[in-house]
C-alpha positions in Angstrom: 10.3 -41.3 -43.9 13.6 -42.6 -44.8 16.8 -40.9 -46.3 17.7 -43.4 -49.5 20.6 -43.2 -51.1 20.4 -43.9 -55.4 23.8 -45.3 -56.5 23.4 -45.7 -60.4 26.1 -44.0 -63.3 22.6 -43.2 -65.7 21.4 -39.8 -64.8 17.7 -40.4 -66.4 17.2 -43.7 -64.1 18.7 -41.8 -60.5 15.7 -39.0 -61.7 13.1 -41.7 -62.5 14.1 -43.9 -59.1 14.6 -40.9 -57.3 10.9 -39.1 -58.4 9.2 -42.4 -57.3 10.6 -42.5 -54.1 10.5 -38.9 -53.2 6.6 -39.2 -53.8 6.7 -41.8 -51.0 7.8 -38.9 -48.8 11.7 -40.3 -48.8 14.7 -38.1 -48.8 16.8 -38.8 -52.0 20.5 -38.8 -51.9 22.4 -39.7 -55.3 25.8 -41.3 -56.1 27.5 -41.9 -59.6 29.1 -45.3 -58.3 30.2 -47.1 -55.4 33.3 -44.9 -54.6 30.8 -41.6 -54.3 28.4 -43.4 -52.2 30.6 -44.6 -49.6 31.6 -41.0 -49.3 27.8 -40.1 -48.6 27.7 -42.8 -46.2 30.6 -41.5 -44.4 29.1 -38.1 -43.7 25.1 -38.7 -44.2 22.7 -40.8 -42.1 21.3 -43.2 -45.1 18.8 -45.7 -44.2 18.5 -47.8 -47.7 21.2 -47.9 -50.8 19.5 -48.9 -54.4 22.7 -50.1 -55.9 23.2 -50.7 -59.9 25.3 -53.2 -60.8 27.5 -52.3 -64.1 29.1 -48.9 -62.9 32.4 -47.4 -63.3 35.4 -47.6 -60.5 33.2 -50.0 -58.2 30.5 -51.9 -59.5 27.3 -52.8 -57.6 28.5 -56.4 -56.4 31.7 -54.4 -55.1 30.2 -51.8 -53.3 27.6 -54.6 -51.6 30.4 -56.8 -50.8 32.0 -53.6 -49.0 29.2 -52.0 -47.6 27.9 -54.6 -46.1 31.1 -55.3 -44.2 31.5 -51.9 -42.6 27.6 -50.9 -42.4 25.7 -54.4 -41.5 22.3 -52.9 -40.6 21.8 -51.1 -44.3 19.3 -52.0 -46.7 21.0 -53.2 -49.8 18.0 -53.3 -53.0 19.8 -53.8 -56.0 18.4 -52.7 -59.1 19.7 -54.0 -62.1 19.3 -54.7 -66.0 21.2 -58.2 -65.4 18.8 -60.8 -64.7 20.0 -63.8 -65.3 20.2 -66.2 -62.3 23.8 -66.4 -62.4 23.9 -62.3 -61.1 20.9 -62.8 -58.8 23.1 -65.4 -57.4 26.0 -63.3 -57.6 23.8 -60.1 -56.2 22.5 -62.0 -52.8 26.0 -63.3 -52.2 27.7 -60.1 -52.5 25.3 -59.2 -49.3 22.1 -58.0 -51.7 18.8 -57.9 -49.5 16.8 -57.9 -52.9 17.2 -57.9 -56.4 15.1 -56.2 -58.7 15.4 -56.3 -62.6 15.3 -53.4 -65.1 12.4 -52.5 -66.7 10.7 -52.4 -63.1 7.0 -51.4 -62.5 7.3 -48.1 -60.1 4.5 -50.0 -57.3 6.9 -52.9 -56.9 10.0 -50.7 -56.6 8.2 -48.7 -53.4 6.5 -52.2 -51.7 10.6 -53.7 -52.2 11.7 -50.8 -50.4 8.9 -50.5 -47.7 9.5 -54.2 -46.9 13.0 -53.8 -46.7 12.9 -50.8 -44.3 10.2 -52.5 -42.4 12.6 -55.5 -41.8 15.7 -53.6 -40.7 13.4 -51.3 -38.6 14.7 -51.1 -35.1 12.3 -49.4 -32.6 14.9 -47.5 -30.0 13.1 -48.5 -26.8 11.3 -51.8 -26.8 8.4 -50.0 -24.5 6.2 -47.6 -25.0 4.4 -45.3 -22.5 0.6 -44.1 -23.9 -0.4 -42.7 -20.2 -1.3 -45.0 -17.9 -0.1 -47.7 -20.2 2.8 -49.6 -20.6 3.3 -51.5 -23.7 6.5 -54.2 -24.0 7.6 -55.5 -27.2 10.0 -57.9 -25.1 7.3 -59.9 -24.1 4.6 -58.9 -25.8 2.8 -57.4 -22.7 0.2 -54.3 -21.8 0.5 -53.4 -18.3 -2.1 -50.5 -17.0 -2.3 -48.8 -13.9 0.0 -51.9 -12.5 -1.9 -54.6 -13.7 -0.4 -56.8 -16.2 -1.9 -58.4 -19.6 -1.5 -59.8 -23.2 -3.4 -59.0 -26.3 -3.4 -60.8 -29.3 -0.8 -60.4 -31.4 -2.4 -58.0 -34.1 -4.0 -55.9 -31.7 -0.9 -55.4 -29.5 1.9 -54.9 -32.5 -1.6 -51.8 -34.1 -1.7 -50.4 -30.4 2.3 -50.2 -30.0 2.8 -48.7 -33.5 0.5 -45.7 -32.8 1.7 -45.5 -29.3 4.9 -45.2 -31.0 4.3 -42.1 -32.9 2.5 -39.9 -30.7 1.0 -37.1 -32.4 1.7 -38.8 -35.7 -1.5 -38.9 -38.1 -1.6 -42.3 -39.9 -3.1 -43.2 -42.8 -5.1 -47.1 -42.8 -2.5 -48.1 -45.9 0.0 -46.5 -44.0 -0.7 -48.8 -40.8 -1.7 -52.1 -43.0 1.8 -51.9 -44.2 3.3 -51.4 -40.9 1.5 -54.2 -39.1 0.4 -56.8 -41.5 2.9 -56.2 -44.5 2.5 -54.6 -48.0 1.6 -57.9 -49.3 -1.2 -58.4 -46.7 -3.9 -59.8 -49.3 -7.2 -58.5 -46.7 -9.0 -55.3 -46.7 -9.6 -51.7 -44.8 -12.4 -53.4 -43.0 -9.5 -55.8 -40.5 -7.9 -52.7 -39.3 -11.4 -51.2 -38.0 -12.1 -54.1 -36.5 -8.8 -54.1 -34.5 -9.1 -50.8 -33.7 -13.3 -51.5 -33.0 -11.6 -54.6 -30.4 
């Protein structure tokens, strides 16, 4: 899973954020404000920052503003008690990917954050050997044995994902979310088909 990075100045919320994600199987790195964190990202690999806003030395629109100049590929979910349009605004235009406002339900908080890594997500090699198979994300294209093909789109994006992570055991939520999205409104029964086809 990912290594997340919790910038917030309240103890109690970096616990409560940080318990949530950790039972999503994340790594959990914390940071009192802006300053710290850029001191993490320096010397830690950090694949997503949930960023308060109202903290000492450098607030959250700061740190976003700054981070996303050096670091353009990071995940940047704030999470905020200011709500009011006027700091969404402010929150997206300081180089926010999301915006979520205090009190927050603990499901939305993990489907933000699995979207958000899912967008930034960058598979190393855009093709995949499973055996005699050759799958290519460039083009969207199964070659076997020599022989080229397509699938539809579902079925190839499902057969690249496992082919992916050999020797990886996935759960069907697990591969809902990384094919279809969390907010994918269907049921188990679409995966075994796909994986029936």
């Amino acid at each position: 899973m990912a290594s997340i990075l919790i910038i917030d100045d309240d103890p109690y919320l970096r616990e409560l954020v940080g318990a949530i994600l950790a039972g999503e199987g994340h790594v959990i790195r914390e940071a009192t404000d802006g300053r710290a964190a850029f001191e993490l990202l320096g010397s830690e690999k950090i694949d997503l920052c949930v960023v308060d806003v109202m903290m000492p030395k450098m607030d959250g629109f700061e740190f976003c503003q700054t981070a996303r100049r050096y670091y353009e590929d990071l995940p940047l979910l704030m999470l905020t008690a200011k709500g009011q349009l006027r700091d969404k605004v402010q929150g997206f235009s300081a180089g926010a990917d999301d915006y979520l406002v205090k009190p927050f339900e603990a499901p939305e908080l993990v489907a933000r954050v699995k979207s958000l890594l899912r967008r930034y997500h960058k598979v190393a090699a855009f093709t995949v050997w499973a055996g005699k198979v050759l799958l290519d994300r460039n083009s969207y294209t199964i070659t076997v044995s020599g022989e080229r093909g397509k699938l539809p789109l579902k079925e190839f994006e499902l057969l690249f994902t496992l082919a992916s992570l050999p020797g990886r055991t996935l759960t069907r939520a697990q591969l809902l979310d990384e094919v279809w999205g969390f907010d994918f409104e269907g049921n188990e029964r679409t995966l075994d088909v796909h994986i029936n086809r």
